[in-house]
mmCIF file of the N, C-alpha and C atoms, coordinates in Angstrom:
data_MODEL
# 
_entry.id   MODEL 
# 
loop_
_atom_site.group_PDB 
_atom_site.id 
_atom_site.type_symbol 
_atom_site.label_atom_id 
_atom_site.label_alt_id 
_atom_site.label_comp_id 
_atom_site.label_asym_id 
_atom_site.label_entity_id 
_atom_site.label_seq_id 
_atom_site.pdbx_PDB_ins_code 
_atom_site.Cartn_x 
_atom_site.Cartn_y 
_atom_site.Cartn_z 
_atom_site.occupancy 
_atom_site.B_iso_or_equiv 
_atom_site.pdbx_formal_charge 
_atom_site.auth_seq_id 
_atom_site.auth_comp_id 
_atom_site.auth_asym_id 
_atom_site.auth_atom_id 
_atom_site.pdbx_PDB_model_num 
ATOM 1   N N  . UNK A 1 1  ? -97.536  18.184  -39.076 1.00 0.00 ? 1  UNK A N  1 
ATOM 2   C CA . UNK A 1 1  ? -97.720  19.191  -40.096 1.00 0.00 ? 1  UNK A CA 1 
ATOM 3   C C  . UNK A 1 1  ? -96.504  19.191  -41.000 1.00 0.00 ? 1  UNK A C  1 
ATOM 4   N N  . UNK A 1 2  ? -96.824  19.281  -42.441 1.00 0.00 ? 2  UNK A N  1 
ATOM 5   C CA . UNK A 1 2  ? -95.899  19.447  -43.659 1.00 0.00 ? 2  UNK A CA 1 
ATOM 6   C C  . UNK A 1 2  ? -95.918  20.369  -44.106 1.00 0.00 ? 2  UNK A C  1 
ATOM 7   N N  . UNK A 1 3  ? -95.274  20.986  -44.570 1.00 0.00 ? 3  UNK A N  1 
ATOM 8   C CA . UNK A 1 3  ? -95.151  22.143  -45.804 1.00 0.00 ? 3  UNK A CA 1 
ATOM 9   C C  . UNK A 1 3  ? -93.763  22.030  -46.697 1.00 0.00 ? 3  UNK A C  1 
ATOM 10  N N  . UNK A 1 4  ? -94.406  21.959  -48.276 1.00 0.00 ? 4  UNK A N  1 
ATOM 11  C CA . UNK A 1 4  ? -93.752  21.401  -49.146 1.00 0.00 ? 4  UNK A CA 1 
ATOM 12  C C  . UNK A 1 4  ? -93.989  22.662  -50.183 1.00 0.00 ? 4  UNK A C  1 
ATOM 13  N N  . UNK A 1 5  ? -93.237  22.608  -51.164 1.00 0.00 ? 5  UNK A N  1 
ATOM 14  C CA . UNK A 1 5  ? -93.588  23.855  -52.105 1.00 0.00 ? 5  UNK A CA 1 
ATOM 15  C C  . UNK A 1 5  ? -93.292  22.586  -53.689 1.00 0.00 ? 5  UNK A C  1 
ATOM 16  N N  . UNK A 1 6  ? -94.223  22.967  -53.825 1.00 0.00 ? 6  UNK A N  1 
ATOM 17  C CA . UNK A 1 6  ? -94.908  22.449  -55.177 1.00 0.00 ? 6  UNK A CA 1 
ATOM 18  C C  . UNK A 1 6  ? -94.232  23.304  -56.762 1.00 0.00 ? 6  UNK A C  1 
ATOM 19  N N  . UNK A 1 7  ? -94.500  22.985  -57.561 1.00 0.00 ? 7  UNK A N  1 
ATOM 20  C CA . UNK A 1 7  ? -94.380  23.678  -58.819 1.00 0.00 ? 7  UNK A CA 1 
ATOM 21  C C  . UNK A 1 7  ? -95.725  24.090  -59.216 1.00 0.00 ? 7  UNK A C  1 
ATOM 22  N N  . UNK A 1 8  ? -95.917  24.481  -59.857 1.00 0.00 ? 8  UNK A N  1 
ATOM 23  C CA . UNK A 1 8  ? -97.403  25.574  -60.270 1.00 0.00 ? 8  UNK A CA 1 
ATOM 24  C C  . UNK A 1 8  ? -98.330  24.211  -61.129 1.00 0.00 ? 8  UNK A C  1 
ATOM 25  N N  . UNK A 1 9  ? -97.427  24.216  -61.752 1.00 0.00 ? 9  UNK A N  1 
ATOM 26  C CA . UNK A 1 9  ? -97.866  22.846  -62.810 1.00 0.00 ? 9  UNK A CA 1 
ATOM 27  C C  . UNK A 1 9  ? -98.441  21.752  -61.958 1.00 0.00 ? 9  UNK A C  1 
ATOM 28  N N  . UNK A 1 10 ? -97.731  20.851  -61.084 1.00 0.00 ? 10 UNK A N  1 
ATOM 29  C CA . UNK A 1 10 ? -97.974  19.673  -59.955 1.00 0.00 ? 10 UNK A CA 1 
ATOM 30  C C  . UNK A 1 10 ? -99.404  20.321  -59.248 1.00 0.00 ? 10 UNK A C  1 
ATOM 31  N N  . UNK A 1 11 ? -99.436  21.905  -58.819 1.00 0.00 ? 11 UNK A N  1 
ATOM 32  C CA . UNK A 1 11 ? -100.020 22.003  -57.970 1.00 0.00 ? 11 UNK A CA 1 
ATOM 33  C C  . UNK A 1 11 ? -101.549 22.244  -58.903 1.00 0.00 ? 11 UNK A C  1 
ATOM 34  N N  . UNK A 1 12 ? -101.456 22.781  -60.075 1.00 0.00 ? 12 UNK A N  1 
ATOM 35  C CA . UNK A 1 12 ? -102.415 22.633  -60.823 1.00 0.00 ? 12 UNK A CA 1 
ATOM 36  C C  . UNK A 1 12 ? -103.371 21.354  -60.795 1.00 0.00 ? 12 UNK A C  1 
ATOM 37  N N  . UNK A 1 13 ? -102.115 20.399  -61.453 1.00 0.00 ? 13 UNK A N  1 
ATOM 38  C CA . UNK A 1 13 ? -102.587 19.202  -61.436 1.00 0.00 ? 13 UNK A CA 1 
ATOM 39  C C  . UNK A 1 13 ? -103.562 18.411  -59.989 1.00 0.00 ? 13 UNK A C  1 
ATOM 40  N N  . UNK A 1 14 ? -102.636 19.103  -59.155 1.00 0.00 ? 14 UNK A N  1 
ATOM 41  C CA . UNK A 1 14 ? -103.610 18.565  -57.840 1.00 0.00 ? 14 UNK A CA 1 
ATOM 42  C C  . UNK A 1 14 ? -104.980 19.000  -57.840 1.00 0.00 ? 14 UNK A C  1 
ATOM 43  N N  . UNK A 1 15 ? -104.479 20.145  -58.147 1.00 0.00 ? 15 UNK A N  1 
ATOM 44  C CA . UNK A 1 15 ? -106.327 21.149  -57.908 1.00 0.00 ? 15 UNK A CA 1 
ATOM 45  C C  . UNK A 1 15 ? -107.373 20.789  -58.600 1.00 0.00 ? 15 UNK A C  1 
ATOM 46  N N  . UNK A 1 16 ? -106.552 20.324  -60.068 1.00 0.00 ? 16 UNK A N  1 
ATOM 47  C CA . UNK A 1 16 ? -107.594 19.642  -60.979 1.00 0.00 ? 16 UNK A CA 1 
ATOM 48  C C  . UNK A 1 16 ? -108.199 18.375  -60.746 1.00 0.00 ? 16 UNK A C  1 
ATOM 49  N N  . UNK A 1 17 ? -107.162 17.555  -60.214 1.00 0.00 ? 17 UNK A N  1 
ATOM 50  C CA . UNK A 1 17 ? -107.942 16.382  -59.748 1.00 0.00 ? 17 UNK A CA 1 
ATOM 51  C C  . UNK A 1 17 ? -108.921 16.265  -58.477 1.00 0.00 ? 17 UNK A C  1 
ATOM 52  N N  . UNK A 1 18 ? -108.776 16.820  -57.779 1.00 0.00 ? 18 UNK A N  1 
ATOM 53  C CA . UNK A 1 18 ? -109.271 17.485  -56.544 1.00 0.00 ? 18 UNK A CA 1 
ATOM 54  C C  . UNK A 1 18 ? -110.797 17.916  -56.891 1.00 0.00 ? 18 UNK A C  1 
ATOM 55  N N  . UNK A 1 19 ? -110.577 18.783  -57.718 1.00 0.00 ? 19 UNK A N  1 
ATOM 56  C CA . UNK A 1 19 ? -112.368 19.516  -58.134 1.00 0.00 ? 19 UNK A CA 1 
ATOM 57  C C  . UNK A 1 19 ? -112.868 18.495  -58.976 1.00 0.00 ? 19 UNK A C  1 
ATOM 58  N N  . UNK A 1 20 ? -111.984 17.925  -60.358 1.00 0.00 ? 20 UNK A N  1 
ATOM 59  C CA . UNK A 1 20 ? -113.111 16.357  -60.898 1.00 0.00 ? 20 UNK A CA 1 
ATOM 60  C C  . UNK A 1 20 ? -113.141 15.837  -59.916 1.00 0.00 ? 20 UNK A C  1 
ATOM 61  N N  . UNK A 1 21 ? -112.880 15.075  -58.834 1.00 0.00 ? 21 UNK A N  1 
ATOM 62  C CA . UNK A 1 21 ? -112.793 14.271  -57.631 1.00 0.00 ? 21 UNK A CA 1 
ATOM 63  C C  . UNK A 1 21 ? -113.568 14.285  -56.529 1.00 0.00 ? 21 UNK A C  1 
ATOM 64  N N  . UNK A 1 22 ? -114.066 15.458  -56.065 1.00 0.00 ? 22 UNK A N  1 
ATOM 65  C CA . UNK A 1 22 ? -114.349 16.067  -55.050 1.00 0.00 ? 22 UNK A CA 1 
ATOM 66  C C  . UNK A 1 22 ? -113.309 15.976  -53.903 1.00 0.00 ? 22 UNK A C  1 
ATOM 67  N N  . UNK A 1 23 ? -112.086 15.181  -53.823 1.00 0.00 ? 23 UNK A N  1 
ATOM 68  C CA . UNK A 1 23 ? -111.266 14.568  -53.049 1.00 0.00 ? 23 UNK A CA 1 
ATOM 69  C C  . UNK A 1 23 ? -110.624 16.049  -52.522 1.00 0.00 ? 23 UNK A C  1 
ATOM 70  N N  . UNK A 1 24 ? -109.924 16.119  -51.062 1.00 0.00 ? 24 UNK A N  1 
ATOM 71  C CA . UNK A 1 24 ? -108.932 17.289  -51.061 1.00 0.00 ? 24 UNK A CA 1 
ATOM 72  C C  . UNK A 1 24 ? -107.986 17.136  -51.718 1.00 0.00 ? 24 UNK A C  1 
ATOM 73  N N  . UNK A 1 25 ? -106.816 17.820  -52.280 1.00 0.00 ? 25 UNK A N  1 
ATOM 74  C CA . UNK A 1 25 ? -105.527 17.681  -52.475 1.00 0.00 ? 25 UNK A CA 1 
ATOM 75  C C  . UNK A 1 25 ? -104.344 17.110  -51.353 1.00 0.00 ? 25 UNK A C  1 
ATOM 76  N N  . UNK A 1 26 ? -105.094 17.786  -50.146 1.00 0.00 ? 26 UNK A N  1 
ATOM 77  C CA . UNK A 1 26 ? -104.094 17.101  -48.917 1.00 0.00 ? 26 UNK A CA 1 
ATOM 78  C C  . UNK A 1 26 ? -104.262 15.203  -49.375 1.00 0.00 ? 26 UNK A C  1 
ATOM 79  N N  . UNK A 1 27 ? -105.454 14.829  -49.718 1.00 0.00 ? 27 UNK A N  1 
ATOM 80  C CA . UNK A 1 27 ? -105.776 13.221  -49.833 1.00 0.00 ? 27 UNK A CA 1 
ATOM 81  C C  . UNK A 1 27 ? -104.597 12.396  -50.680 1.00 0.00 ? 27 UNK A C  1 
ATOM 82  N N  . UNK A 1 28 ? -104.508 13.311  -52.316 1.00 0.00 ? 28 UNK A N  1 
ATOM 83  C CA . UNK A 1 28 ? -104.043 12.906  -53.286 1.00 0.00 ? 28 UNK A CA 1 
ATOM 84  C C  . UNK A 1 28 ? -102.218 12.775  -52.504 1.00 0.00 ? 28 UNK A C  1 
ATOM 85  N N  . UNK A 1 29 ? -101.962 13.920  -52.189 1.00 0.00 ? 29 UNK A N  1 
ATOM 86  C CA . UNK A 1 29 ? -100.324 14.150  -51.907 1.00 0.00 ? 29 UNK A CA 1 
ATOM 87  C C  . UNK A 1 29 ? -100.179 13.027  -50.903 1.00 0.00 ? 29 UNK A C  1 
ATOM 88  N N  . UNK A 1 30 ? -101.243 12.750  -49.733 1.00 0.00 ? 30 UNK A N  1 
ATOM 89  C CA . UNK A 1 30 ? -100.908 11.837  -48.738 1.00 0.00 ? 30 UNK A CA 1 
ATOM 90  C C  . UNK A 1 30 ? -100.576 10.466  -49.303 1.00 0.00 ? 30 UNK A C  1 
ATOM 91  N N  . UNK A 1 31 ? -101.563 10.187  -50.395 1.00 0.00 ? 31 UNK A N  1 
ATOM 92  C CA . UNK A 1 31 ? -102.068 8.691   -51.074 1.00 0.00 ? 31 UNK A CA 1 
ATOM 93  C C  . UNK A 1 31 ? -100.789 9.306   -51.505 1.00 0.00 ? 31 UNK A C  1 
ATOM 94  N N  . UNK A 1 32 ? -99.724  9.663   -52.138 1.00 0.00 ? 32 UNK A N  1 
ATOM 95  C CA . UNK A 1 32 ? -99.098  9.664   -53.448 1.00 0.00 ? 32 UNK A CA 1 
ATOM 96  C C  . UNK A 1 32 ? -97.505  9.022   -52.220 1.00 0.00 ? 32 UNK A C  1 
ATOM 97  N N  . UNK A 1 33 ? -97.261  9.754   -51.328 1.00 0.00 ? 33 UNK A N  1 
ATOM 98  C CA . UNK A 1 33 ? -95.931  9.415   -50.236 1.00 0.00 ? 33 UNK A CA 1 
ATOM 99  C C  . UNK A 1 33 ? -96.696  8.177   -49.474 1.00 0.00 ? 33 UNK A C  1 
ATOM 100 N N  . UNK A 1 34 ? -97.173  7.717   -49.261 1.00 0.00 ? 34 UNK A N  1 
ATOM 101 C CA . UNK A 1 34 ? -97.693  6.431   -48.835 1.00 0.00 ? 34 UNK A CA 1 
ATOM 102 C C  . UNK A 1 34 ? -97.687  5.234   -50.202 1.00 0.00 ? 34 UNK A C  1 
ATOM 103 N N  . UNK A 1 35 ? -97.981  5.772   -51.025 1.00 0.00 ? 35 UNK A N  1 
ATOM 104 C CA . UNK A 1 35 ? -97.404  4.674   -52.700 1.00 0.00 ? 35 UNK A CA 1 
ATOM 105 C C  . UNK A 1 35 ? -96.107  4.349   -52.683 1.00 0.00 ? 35 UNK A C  1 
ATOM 106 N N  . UNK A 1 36 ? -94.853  6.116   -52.241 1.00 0.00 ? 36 UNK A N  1 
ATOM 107 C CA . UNK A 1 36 ? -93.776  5.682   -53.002 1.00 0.00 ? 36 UNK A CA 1 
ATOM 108 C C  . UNK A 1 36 ? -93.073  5.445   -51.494 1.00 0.00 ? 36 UNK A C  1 
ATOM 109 N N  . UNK A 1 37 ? -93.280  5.722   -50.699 1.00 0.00 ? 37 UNK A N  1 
ATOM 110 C CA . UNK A 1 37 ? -92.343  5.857   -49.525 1.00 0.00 ? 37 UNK A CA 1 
ATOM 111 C C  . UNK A 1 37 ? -91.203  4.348   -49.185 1.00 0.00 ? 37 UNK A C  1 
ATOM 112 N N  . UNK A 1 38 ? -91.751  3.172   -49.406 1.00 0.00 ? 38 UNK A N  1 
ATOM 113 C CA . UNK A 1 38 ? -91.436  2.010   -49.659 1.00 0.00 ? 38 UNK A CA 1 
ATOM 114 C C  . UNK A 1 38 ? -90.126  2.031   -50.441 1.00 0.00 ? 38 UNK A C  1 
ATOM 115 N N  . UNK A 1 39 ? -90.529  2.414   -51.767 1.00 0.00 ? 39 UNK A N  1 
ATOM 116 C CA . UNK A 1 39 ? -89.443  2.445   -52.356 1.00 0.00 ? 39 UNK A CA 1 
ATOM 117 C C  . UNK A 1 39 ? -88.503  3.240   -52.757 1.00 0.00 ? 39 UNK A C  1 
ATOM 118 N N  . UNK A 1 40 ? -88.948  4.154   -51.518 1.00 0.00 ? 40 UNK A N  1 
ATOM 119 C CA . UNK A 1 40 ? -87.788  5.214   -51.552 1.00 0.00 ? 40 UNK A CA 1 
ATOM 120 C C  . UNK A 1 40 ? -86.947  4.594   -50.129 1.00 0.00 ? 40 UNK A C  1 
ATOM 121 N N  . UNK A 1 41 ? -87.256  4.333   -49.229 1.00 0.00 ? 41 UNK A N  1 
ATOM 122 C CA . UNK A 1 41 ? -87.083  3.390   -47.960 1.00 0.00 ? 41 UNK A CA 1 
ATOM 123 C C  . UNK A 1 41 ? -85.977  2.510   -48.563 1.00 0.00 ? 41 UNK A C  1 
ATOM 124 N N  . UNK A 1 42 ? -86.222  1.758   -49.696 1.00 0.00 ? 42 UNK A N  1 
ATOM 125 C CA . UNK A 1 42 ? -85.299  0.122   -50.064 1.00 0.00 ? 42 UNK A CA 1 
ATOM 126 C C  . UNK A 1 42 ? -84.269  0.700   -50.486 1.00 0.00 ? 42 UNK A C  1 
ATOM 127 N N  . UNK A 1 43 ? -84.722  1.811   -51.625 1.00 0.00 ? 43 UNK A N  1 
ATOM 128 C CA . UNK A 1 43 ? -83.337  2.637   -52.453 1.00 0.00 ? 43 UNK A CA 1 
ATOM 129 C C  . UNK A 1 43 ? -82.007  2.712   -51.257 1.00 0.00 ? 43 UNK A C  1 
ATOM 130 N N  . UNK A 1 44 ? -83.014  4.178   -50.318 1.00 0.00 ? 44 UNK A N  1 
ATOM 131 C CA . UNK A 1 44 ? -81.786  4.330   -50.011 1.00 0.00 ? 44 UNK A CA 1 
ATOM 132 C C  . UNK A 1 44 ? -81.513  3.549   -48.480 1.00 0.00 ? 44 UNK A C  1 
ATOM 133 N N  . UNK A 1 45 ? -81.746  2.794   -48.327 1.00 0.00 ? 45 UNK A N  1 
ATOM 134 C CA . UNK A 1 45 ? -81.416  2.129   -47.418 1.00 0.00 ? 45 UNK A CA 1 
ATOM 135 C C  . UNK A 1 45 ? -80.346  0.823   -48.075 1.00 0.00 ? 45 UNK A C  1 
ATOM 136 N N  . UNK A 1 46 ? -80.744  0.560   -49.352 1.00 0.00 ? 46 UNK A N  1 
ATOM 137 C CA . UNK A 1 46 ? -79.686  -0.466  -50.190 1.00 0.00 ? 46 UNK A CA 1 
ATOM 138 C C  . UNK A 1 46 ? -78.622  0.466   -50.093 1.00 0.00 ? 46 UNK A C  1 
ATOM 139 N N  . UNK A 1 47 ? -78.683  1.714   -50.430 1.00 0.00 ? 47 UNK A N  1 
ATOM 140 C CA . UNK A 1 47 ? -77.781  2.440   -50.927 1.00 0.00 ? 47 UNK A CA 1 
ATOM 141 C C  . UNK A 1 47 ? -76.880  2.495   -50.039 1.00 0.00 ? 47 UNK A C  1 
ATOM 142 N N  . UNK A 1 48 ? -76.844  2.748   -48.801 1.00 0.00 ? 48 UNK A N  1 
ATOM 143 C CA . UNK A 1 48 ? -76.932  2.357   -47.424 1.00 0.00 ? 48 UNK A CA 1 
ATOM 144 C C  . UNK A 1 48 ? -75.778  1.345   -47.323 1.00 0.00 ? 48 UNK A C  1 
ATOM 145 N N  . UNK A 1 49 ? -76.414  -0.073  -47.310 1.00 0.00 ? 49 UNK A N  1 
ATOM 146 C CA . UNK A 1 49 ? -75.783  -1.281  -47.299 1.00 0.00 ? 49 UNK A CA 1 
ATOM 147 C C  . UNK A 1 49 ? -74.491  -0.845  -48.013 1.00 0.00 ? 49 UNK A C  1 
ATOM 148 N N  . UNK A 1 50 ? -75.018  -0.845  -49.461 1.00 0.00 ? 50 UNK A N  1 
ATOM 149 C CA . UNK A 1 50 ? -73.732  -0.903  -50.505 1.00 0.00 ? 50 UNK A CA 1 
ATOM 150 C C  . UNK A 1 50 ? -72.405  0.104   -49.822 1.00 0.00 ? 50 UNK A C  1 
ATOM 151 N N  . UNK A 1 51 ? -72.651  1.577   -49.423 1.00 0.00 ? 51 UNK A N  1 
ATOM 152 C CA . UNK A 1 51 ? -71.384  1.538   -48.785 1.00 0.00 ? 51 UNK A CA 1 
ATOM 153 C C  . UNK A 1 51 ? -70.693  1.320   -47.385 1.00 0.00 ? 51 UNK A C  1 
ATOM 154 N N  . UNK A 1 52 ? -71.802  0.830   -46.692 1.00 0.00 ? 52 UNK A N  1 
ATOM 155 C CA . UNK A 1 52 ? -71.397  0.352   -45.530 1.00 0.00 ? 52 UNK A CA 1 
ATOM 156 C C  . UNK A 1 52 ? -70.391  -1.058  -45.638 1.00 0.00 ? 52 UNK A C  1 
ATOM 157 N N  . UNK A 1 53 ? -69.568  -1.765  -46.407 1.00 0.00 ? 53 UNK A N  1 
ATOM 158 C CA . UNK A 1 53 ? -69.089  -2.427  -46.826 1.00 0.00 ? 53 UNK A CA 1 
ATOM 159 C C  . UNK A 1 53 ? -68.918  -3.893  -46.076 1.00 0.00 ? 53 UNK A C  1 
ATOM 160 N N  . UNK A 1 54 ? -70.295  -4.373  -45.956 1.00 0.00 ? 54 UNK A N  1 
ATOM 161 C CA . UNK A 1 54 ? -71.075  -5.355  -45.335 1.00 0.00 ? 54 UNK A CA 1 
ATOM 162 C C  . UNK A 1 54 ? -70.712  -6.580  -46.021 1.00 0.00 ? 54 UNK A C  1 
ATOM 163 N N  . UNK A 1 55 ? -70.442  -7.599  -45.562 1.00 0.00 ? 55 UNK A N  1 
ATOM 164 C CA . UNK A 1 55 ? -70.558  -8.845  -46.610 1.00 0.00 ? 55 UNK A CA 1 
ATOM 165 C C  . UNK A 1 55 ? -71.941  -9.073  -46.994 1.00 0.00 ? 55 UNK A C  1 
ATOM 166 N N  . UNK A 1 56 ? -71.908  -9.530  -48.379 1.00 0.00 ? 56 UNK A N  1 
ATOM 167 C CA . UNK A 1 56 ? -73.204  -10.117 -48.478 1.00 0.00 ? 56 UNK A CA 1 
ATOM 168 C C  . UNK A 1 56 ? -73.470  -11.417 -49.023 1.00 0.00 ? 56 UNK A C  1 
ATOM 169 N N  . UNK A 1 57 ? -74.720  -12.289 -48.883 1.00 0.00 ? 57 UNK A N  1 
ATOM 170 C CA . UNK A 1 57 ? -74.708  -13.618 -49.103 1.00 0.00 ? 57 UNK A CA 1 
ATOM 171 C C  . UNK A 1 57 ? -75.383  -13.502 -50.251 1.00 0.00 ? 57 UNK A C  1 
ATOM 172 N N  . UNK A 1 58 ? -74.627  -14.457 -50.989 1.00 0.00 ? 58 UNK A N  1 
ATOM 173 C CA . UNK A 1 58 ? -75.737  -14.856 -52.294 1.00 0.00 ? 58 UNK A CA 1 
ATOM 174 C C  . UNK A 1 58 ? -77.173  -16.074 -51.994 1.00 0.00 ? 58 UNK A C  1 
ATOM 175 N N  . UNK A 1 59 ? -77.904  -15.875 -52.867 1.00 0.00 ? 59 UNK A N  1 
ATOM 176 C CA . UNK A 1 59 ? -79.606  -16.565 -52.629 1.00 0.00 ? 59 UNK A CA 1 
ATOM 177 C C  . UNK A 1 59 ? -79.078  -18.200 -52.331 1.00 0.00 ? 59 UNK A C  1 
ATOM 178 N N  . UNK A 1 60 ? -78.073  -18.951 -52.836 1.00 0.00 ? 60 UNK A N  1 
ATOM 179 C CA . UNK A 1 60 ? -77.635  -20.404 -52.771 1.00 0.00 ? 60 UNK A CA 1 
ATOM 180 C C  . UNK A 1 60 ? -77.158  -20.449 -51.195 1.00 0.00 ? 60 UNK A C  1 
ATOM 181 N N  . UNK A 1 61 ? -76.661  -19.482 -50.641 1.00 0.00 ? 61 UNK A N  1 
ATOM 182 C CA . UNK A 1 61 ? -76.326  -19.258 -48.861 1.00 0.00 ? 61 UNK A CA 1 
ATOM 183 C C  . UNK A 1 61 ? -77.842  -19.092 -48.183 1.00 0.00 ? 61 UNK A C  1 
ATOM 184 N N  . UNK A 1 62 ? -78.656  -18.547 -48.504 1.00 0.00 ? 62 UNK A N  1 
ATOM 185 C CA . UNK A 1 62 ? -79.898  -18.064 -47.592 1.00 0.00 ? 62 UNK A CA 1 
ATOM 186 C C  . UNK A 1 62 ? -80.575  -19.246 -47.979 1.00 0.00 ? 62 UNK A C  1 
ATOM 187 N N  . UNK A 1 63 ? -80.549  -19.791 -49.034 1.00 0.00 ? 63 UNK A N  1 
ATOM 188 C CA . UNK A 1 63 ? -80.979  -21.324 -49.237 1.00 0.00 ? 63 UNK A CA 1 
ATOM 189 C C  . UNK A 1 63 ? -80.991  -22.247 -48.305 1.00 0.00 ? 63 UNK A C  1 
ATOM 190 N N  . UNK A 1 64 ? -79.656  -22.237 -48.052 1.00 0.00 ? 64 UNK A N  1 
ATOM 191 C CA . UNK A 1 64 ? -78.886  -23.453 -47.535 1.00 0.00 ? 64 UNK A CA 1 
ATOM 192 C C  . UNK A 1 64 ? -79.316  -23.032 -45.454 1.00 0.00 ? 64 UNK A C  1 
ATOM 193 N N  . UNK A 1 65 ? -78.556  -21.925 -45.392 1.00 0.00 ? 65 UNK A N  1 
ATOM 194 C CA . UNK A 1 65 ? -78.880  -22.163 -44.364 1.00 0.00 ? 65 UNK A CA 1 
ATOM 195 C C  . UNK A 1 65 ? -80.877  -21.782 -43.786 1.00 0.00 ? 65 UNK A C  1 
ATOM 196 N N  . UNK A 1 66 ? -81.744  -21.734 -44.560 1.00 0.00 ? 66 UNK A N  1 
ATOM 197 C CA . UNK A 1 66 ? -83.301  -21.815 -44.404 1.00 0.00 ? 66 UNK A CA 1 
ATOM 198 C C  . UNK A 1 66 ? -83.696  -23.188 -44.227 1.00 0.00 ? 66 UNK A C  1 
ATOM 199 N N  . UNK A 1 67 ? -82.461  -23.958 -44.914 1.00 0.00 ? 67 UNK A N  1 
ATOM 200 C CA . UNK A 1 67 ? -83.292  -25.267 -45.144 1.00 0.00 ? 67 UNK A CA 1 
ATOM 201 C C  . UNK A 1 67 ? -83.805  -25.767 -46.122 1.00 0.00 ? 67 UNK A C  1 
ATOM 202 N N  . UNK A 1 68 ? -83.919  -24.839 -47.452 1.00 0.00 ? 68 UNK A N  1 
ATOM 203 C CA . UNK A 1 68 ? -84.137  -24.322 -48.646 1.00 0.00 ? 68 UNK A CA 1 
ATOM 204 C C  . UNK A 1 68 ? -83.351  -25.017 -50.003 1.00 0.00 ? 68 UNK A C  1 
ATOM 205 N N  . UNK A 1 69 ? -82.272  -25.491 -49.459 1.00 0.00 ? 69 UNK A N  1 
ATOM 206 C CA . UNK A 1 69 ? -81.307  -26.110 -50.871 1.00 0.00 ? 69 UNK A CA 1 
ATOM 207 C C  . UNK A 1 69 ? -81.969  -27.487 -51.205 1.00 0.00 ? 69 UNK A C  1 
ATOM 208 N N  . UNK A 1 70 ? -81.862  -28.051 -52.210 1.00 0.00 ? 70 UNK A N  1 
ATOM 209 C CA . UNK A 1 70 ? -81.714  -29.222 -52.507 1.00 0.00 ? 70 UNK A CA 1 
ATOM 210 C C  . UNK A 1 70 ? -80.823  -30.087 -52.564 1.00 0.00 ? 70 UNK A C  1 
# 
């Protein structure tokens, strides 16, 4: 179970699509964090990396050692 508080406007918008739709609103909000969740995941998980002060390889290293270079 979630509970989120919406803006009047967003939540409008849900309701509206919902009744053209016949769809619930629970559907739309679920479909909508299942779209972005990914790339909220990479953000801050890069974000992550970057100050964890990790070496990192450039694409000519992941090349090379894949097997990948020419």
């Amino acid at each position: 179970m979630l509970s989120i508080e919406l803006s009047q406007d967003i939540e409008k918008r849900l309701n509206d699509l919902s009744k053209q739709t016949g769809k619930t609103t629970d559907f739309y909000v679920r479909e909508a964090i299942i779209e972005h969740l990914e790339d909220l995941e990479d953000y801050y998980l890069a974000e992550l990396r970057l100050k964890s002060n990790v070496p990192s390889i450039n694409i000519e290293q992941v090349e090379k050692e894949l097997g990948l270079a020419n």
